[in-house]
C-alpha positions, 0 to 999 in steps of 0.5 A: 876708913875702908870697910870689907862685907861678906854678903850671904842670903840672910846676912851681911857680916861688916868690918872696919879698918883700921878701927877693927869694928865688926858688926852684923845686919839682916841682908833686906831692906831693913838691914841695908838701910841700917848699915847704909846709916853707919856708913853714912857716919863712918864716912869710908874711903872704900868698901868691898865686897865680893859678888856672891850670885846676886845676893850682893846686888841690893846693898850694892845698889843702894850704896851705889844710889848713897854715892859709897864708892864701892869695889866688887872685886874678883874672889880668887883675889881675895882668897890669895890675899888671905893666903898670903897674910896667913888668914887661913880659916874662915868664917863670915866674920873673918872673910868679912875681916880679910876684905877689910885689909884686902881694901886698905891694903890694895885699894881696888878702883870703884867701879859703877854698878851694870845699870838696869838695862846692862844687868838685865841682858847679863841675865840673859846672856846667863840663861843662854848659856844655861840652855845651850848647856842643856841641850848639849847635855841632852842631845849626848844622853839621847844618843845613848837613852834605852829603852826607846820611850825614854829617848823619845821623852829626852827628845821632846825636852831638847825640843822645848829646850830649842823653842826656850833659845829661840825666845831668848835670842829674839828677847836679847835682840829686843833689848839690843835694838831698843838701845840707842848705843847698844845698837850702834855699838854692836853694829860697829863690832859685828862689822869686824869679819868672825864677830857674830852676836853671842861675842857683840853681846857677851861683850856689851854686857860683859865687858862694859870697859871695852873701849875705854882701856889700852891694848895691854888693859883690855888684854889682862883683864879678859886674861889673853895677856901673857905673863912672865913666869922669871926667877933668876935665871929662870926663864918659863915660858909666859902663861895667861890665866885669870880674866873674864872666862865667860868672855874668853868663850865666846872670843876663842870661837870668834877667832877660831872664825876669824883665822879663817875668814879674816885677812888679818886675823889670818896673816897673824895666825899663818905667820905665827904657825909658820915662825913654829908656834903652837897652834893654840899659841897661835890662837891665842895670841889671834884671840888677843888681837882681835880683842885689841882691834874691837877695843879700838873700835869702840874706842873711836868710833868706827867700822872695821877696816883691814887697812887700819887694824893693823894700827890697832896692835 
C-alpha cells in the first residue's frame, strides 16, 4: 500500500495505491489524528508528500512520531513524473493521485524529519538569507532614491535592516555553541581554509546526510555532479543541475575563497585552467571537491589536512 498527500493550508487530499481510494481531511489537529487512524489501518508501505512551505510540517511530524515511513520528496521530480505518465491537469486530488503512483513506482528512501533543534537553525539560516536580500535590495534603491528624504528614510531601514543580521548571526551562534555536535562538527569544517560560517551552518542545517553518503552521492545530491548528456552518437558535454540550491550558494563563494587561499583547492583549480577548461568549469569542479573533502571530514572525524585531501577525491 503506498499512500501520495497533497498538503494545502486548509486540507490534505489522500489517495491510495494500488487500492485507488481518495479521500480528504481538514490540515489541523483533528483532521491529522483522523488520517493518522486510517493509516494505522491500511498499515502502508510509504507515504509521500511534497514540502509545501511548512504546511506540511504537522502531519509530517505526527507520522513521524507514528513510525509511518515517510518521503518529502523534491517536487520538480514529481512534476516530471506526472509529465511522463501523461497526467497533465491538475487539481489536489489528482496530484494527490500522482504522488500515490510516484511512491509505488519510484519508492523514494524514508528519510527522518530535521529534529527541533535542526528545524529551528533551518529557520534561521532562511531568515538570513531574507535579510541580506533586503539589504541588498535597499542598499541598489538608496543609490538611486530622489528626493533626499526619501534616500534618507531607505537608509534608516538598511540601518534597522543590519541591526536585524547582526542579532540573527549572534542567535545561530547560540544555537550552534549549545550543541555538542553541531560544535564539534563546525569546528571540523571550518578548520578547512575558504569555510566560513554561512557554508558550516548551511551545511549542518541543510545537508544532514553530509558524511554519511560516497563522493558521487554527496556531489549529485547537492547538484555539483556532471551528468551525461548521450545519445547515439551524440555526445554533449556533461551539465549539473537539480540539487540543493540554497547549498550551492554559499559552497560557490566558499570555492571562489577557497581557489585562492587554499593549496589544494588552488593546485585543482590552476591545473584545470591551464589544461583549457573554463573558468566556471574550473570552479565548478573546485565547488565539487571541496564538498567531497568536507564530507570526509565529517565522515572520520577529523581536521583538515592538505596531506590527506588529496585521498578524499
Amino acid at each position: 500500500m503506498f499512500i501520495g498527500i497533497d498538503v494545502s493550508k486548509g486540507q490534505l487530499d489522500v489517495c491510495a495505491r494500488p487500492s485507488g481510494k481518495a479521500w480528504r481531511v481538514s490540515n489541523d489537529e483533528a483532521g491529522i489524528a483522523q488520517l493518522l487512524g486510517e493509516l494505522a489501518e491500511l498499515k502502508p508501505t510509504l507515504v509521500v508528500m511534497e514540502p509545501t512551505g511548512g504546511f506540511e510540517a504537522p502531519v509530517a511530524a505526527a507520522m513521524a512520531v507514528a513510525g509511518i515511513a515517510l518521503a518529502v520528496v523534491n517536487a520538480r521530480q514529481v512534476r516530471d513524473f506526472a509529465k511522463a505518465i501523461g497526467r497533465l491537469a491538475k487539481t489536489d486530488a489528482i496530484d494527490a493521485a500522482v504522488l500515490a503512483h510516484f511512491a509505488e513506482a519510484v519508492r523514494p528512501e524514508p528519510r527522518p524529519l530535521p529534529d527541533e533543534e535542526t528545524a529551528e537553525l533551518s529557520a534561521q539560516l532562511a531568515r538570513r538569507r531574507q535579510l541580506v536580500e533586503m539589504i541588498t535590495a535597499e542598499t541598489n534603491r538608496m543609490r538611486t532614491a530622489r528626493p533626499e528624504r526619501l534616500r534618507k528614510s531607505i537608509y534608516e531601514h538598511v540601518k534597522w535592516l543590519r541591526r536585524q543580521l547582526r542579532e540573527t548571526d549572534d542567535d545561530i551562534d547560540q544555537n550552534l555553541r549549545k550543541s555538542s555536535v553541531w560544535r564539534e562538527k563546525d569546528d571540523l569544517l571550518r578548520s578547512v581554509p575558504g569555510v566560513g560560517p554561512v557554508l558550516s551552518r548551511t551545511l549542518l542545517a541543510e545537508l544532514p546526510e553530509l558524511g554519511t553518503l560516497d563522493r558521487r552521492q554527496i556531489a549529485a545530491l547537492v547538484g555539483v555532479a556532471p551528468l551525461n548528456r548521450d545519445s547515439g552518437n551524440s555526445h554533449r558535454k556533461r551539465v549539473t543541475w537539480g540539487g540543493r540550491a540554497v547549498v550551492r550558494t554559499p559552497l560557490y563563494m566558499a570555492a571562489l575563497v577557497a581557489a585562492k587561499h587554499n593549496t589544494v583547492i588552488r593546485a585543482t583549480y590552476q591545473r584545470l585552467v591551464e589544461a583549457g577548461k573554463a573558468k566556471k568549469v574550473a570552479l565548478v569542479a573546485c565547488m565539487r571537491k571541496l564538498l567531497v573533502i568536507l564530507n570526509a571530514i565529517v565522515r572520520d572525524r577529523r581536521p583538515w589536512l592538505p596531506s590527506l585531501a588529496s585521498h578524499d577525491q
